[in-house]
C-alpha positions, 0 to 999 in steps of 0.5 A: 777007066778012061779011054787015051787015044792018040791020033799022029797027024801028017806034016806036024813035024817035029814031033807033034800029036793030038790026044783025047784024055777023056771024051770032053777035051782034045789036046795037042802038044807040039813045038815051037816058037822054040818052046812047049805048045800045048792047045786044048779045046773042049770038045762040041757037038760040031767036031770042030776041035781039030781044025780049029787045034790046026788054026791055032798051030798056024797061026802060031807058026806063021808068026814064028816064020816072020819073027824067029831070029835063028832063022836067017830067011824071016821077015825080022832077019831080013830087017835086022841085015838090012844096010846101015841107015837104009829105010826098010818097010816091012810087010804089013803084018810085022809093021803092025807089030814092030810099031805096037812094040815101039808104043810099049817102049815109050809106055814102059820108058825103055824098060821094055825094049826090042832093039837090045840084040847087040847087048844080048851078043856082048854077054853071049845069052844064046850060047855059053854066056860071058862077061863083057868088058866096059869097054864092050858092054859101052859099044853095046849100048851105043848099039841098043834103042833108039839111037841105034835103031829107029821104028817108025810108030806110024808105018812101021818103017825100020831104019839101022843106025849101027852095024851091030844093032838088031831087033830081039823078038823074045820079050814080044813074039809069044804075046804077038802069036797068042794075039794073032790067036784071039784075032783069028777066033775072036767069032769062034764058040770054041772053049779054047785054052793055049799054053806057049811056053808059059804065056797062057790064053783063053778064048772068049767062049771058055769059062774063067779058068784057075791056074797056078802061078810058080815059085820064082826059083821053081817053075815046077813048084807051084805056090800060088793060083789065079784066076784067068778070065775068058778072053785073056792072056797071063805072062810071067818074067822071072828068072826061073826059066832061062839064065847063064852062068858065068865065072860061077856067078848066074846071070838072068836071062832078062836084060835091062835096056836101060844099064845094058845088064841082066836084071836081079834074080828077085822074083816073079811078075805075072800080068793079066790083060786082053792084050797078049802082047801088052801082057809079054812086054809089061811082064818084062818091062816090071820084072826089070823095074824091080820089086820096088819100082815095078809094083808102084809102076803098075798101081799108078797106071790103074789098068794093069794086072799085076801080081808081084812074087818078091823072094825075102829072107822069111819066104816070098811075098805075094804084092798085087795091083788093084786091077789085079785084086779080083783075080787073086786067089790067096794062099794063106801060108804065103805073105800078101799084100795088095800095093797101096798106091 
């Protein structure tokens, strides 16, 4: 019989603890970011698996204290209040950030974008939810990208354009801390493995981990497995997890920047890469492509992992790039294919 212990450690509010399920791994579970953490690491000769489960939740926390759009007193709320065309330089850290998600959207042509706040209010996604007017869901994209707000790739410098528009962290904030993460233990001999909220990531010291891969309609309803290699992060967009529902009719949580809609609720895309936060915006920016466009996207730009689960009539079929190829572990009950360019 193997013996748990739970260990409540001070100032780790809310609610968070440490447990030994077994003599070979610590694990911690907490919240934040507005999700689920969930950090384990084996355990070593030098018991260093405390501290370095604390690193990580600082780390985490630390990027939650500068990105967070509910709290009004963060880096990214100060830049989202500031005056119309007024220049406003960030603190290094979000500069670094805001410039990295800027490259993302040209790379992705707006498929991926962070200035989409206004639409994300004219459909009301962080409360209820609503169906906006033409005429509103119009003001909102006059209020959205580019044209609204301007991010300085070099510098990092923001500049509003529109009363309305402001800067959404939400499809780049978790890939930013699990990057902020692999910086701070790149050195480390750690066997590490994180979970926030569904974005996963494995330290360089570890071994190649399986992980399992969700029905899109069920996350708790796994139907595939994947491998995770050392070193790497692995995101998922669907529409599984968040969404609204409005005149009876679910709307996704995904906006298309681009139509300033929900995207279809079609799926999955999961995306592999050393970068954590390419890994969070290429999950979304595919997802909003769609199950025809997102698949050849990513096979023509040869160095994204992607794995694609398309609901059809007769089931959900399984696509994956060639990057992705080594990392799959099929299923023989499901239809899979990988993309032919």
């Amino acid at each position: 019989m193997l013996l748990r212990t739970l260990l409540m450690l001070p100032g780790l509010a809310p609610g968070p603890h440490i447990t030994a399920p077994d003599s070979l791994e610590l694990v911690r579970e907490t919240w934040v970011m507005g999700t689920r953490l969930v950090i384990s690491v084996e355990r070593d000769s030098t018991g260093a698996e405390v501290d370095a489960s604390e690193a990580v939740l600082e780390n985490i926390q630390e990027v939650e204290k500068l990105l967070s759009t509910w709290d009004p007193a963060s880096e990214l709320s100060r830049l989202n209040s500031s005056e119309v065309n007024q220049d406003v330089m960030p603190t290094s850290d979000v500069a670094k950030w805001l410039s990295r998600a800027s490259e993302l959207v040209d790379r992705t042509e707006g498929a991926f974008d962070v200035s989409i706040g206004a639409l994300i209010n004219a459909w009301d996604l962080r409360a209820d939810g609503r169906r906006p007017s033409a005429v509103e869901l119009a003001r909102a994209r006059e209020a959205s990208g580019r044209r609204a707000i301007s991010i300085d790739r070099v510098t990092g410098r923001v500049t509003r354009h529109d009363p309305q528009a402001w800067i959404d962290a939400g499809a780049f904030g978790k890939g930013v801390a699990l990057q902020e993460v692999a910086n701070y233990l790149k050195e480390s001999h750690l066997k590490i493995f994180v979970d926030l909220g569904g974005q996963l990531w494995l330290s360089p010291a570890s071994a190649t981990r399986t992980i399992n891969v969700a029905h899109p309609g069920d996350r708790e309803r796994s139907i595939h497995r994947m491998l995770l290699p050392p070193g790497h992060s692995v995101a998922t967009s669907g529409y599984s997890e968040k969404g609204v529902r409005v005149e009876g009719e679910r709307l996704g949580h995904i906006l298309d920047p681009r139509t300033g809609r929900p995207s279809a609720t079609w799926g999955s895309v999961s995306v592999v890469s050393d970068d954590p936060i390419e890994a969070d915006a290429l999950a979304t920016a595919l997802y909003v492509m769609g199950p025809k466009t997102g698949p050849l996207w990513a096979e023509s730009h040869g160095d994204v992992a992607a794995l694609f689960l398309i609901e059809t009539p007769s089931g959900v079929r399984a696509e994956w790039t060639t990057s992705m190829e080594p990392l799959v572990i099929p299923a023989q009950e499901q239809n899979q294919n990988r993309i032919n360019p």
